[in-house]
Wavefront OBJ file of the C-alpha trace (Angstrom):
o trace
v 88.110 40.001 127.170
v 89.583 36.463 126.408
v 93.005 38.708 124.930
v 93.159 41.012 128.049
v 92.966 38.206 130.318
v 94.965 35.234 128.911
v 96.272 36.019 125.538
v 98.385 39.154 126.023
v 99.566 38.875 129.781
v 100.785 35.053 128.306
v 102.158 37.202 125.396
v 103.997 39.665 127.901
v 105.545 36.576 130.122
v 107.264 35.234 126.498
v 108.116 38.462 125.216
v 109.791 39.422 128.917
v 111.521 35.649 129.119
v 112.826 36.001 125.458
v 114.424 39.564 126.439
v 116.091 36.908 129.448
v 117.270 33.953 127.686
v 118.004 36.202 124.083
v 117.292 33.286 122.666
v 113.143 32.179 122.014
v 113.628 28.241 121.989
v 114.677 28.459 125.459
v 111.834 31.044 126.242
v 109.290 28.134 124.661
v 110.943 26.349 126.860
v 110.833 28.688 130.201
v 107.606 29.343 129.443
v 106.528 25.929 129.053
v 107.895 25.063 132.439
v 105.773 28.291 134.250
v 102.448 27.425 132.535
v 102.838 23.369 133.713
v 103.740 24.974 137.456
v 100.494 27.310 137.407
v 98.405 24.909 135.929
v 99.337 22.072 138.584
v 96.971 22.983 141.307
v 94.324 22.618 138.112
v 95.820 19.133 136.625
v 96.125 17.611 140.047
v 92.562 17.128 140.778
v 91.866 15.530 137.432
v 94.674 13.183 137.497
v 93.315 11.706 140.941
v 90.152 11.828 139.652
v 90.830 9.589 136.908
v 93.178 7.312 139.160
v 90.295 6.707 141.197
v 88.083 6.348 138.388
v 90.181 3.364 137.324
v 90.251 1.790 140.338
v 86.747 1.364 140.444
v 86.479 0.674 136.754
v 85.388 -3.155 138.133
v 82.390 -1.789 139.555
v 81.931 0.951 137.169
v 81.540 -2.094 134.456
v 79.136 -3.873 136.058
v 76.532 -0.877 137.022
v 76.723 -0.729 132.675
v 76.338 -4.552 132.492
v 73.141 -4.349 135.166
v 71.859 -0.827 133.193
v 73.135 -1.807 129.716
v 69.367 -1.707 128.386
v 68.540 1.685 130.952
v 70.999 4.484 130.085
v 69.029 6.949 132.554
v 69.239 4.674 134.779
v 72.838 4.227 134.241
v 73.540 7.483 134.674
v 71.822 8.098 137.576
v 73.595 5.109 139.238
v 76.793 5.690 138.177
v 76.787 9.128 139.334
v 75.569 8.359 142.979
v 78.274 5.321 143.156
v 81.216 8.105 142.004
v 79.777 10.870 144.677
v 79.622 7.692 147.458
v 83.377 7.450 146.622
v 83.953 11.331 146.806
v 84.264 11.573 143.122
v 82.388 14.445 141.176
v 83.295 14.258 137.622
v 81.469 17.745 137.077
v 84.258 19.667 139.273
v 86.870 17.482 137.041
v 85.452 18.866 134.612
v 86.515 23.019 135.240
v 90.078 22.459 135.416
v 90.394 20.568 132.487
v 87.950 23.714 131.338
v 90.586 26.112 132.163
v 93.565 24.495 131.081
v 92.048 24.070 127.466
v 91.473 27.846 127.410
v 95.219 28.611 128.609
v 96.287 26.246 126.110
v 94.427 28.139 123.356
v 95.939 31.406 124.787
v 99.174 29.930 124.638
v 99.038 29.153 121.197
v 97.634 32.629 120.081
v 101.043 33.946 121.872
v 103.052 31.809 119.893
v 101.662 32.862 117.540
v 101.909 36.688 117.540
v 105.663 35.967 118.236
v 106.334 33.159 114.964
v 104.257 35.237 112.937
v 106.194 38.339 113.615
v 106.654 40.378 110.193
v 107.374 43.919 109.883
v 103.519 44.484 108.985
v 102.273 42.812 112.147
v 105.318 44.824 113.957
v 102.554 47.379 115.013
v 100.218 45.449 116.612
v 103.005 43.430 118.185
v 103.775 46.083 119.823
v 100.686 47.240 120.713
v 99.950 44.309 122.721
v 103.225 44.825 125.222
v 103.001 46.152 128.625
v 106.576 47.962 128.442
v 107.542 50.411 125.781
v 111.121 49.502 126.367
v 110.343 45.907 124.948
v 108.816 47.765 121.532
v 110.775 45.982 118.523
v 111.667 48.000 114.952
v 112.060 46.804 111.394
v 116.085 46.210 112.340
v 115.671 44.355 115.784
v 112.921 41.617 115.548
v 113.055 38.799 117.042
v 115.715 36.210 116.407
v 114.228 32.966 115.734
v 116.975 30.446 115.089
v 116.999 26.985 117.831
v 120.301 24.617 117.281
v 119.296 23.859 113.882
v 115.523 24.848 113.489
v 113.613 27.675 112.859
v 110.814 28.369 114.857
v 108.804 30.271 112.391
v 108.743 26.975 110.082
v 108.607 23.239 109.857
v 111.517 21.179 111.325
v 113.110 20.116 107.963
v 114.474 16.745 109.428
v 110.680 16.111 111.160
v 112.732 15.255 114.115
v 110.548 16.725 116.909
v 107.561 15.962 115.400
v 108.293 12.181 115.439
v 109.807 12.547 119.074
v 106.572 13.851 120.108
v 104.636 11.681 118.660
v 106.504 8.760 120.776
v 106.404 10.939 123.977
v 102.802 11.051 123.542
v 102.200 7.433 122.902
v 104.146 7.112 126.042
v 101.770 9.123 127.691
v 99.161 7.837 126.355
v 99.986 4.454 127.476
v 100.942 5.568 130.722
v 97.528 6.977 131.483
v 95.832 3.771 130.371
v 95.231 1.018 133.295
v 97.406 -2.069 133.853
v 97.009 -4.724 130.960
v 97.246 -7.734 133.664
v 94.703 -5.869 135.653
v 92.307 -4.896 133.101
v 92.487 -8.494 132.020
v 91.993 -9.937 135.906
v 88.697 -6.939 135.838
v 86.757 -8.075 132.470
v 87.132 -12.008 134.173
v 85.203 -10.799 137.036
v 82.158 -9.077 134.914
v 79.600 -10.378 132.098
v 79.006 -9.356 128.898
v 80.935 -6.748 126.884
v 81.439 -3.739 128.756
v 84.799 -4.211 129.192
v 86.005 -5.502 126.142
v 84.178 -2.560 124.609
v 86.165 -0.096 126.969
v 89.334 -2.243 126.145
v 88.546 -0.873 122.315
v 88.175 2.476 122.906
v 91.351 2.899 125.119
v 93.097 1.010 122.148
v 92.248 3.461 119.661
v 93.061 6.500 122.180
v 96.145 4.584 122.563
v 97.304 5.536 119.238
v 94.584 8.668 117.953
v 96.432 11.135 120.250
v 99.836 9.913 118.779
v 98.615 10.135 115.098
v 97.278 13.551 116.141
v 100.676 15.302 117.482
v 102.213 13.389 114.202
v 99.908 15.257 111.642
v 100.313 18.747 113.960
v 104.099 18.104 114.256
v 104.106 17.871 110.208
v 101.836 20.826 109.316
v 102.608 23.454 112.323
v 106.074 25.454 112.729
v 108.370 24.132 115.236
v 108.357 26.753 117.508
v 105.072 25.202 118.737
v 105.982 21.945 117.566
v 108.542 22.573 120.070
v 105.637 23.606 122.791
v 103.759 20.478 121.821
v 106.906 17.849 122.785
v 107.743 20.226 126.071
v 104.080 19.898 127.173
v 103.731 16.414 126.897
v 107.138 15.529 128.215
v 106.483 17.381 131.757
v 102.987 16.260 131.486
v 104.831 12.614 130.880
v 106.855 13.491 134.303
v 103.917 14.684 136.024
v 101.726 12.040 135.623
v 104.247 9.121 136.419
v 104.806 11.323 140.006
v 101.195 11.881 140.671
v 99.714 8.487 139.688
v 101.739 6.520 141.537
v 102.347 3.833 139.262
v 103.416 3.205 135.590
v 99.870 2.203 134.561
v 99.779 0.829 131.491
v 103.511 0.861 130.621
v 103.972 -1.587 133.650
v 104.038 -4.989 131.700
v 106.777 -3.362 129.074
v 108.890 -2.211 131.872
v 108.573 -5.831 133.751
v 109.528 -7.211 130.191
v 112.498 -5.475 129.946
v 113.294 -6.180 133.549
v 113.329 -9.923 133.022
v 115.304 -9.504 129.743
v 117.720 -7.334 131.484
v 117.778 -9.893 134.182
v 118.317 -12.775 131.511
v 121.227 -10.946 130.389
v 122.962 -10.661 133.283
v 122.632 -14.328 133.803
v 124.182 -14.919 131.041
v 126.775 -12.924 131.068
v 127.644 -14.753 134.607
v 127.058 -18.293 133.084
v 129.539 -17.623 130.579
l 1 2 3 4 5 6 7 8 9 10 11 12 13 14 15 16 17 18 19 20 21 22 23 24 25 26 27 28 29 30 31 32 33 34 35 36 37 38 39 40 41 42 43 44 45 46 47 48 49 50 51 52 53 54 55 56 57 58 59 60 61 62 63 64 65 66 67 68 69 70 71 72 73 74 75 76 77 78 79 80 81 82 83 84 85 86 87 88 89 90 91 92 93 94 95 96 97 98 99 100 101 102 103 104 105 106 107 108 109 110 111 112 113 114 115 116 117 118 119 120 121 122 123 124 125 126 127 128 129 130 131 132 133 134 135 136 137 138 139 140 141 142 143 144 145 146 147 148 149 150 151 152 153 154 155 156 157 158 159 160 161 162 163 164 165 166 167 168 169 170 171 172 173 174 175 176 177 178 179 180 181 182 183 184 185 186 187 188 189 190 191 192 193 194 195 196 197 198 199 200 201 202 203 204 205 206 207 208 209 210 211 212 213 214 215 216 217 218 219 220 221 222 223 224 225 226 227 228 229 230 231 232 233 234 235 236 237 238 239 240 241 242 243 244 245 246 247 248 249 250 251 252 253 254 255 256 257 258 259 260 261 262 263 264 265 266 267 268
């Protein structure tokens, strides 16, 4: 079922954009681009739920200062405050539901596609929707990208390393405003927020660490797919959240060095 419905139609759509392009590092790419555009209506809710989730992070904190010792209670009080704000965290939930599951059939495509050997040629086939797309023994698909190949590891670990910044990046970016976060723990007791402060710090640099060890072990073809995904998802999150979030004090840094500069240069 899970193959009939996600896998091979995703399968299909890369096979059909790689007979387009002739080339399958610009199909990852095409690709890449459609399954960002469907998924949108899907990511869209989630991002403004967490957005708003943030905002009220000050009162968030202290309903788990006032329940710290209750976590029924907690629960119960946390999820009547989010539903008094229009926020249901259980609907945020099925989007980022589906999404996982389209990632996983994305994966499985890109798979059938890198893994392409003249054993696996039959089932390959077997899978398309269009007998003029079969492939033989002398026509399989060419897998060469400027100076990778997609069936194996980038030699120079170039895109892994570039994705793991993109997605520290993004990972920042989806984290609240330092200044902010600082002006919110002043306002509540105990530890809540320093706690929170913690976990966001070791997000901050898991997800990173993550898309490193992936980027190293996986072949670049999805490597590729990995640094594509989060580089849209990069774009799409600094549109739709209105803000830079976390990256906001490093870009006002390098505004006021910029700024110094210039001064400079003009004093001289």
């Amino acid at each position: 079922m899970f193959n009939t419905l996600l896998v091979n139609p995703i399968f299909n759509l890369l096979v059909w954009l790689y007979n387009i392009f002739g080339n399958l590092g610009w199909a990852i790419t095409a690709l890449t681009v459609i399954s960002k555009l469907v998924l949108l209506p899907l990511t869209l809710p989630s991002i403004k739920i967490a957005r708003k989730q943030q905002e009220l992070s000050p009162e968030i904190a202290k309903l788990k200062e006032r329940y710290k010792d209750n976590k029924m209670e907690l629960a119960k009080a946390q999820t009547a405050f989010l539903q008094e704000h229009g926020i249901y965290p259980a609907l945020g939930c099925l989007p980022q539901i589906i999404s996982f599951l389209v990632l996983i059939a994305l994966y499985q495509s890109l798979n059938l596609v890198l893994k392409l050997t003249p054993e696996s040629l039959a089932e390959f086939n077997r899978r398309l929707y269009v007998p003029s797309w079969y492939l033989s023994t002398d026509s399989l698909i060419s897998t060469s990208f400027f100076y990778l190949n997609l069936t194996t590891k980038d030699p120079f670990y170039i895109l892994p390393v570039v994705s793991a910044a993109f997605q520290f990046l993004l990972s920042k970016l989806m984290m609240p405003d330092s200044k902010k976060f600082s002006q919110q723990a002043q306002k509540t007791e105990g530890k809540t927020d320093d706690l929170a402060a913690a976990m966001q710090q070791q997000s901050l640099y898991m997800a990173p660490l993550m898309t490193l060890f992936l980027g190293f072990s996986l072949p670049s073809g999805l490597t590729l797919y990995w640094f594509l995904t989060t580089l849209l998802s990069l774009v799409q999150y600094r549109f739709f959240w209105g803000g830079w979030g976390g990256l906001s004090d490093w870009i006002e840094s390098a505004s006021k060095i910029n700024l110094r500069k210039r001064l400079n240069f003009f004093n001289k």
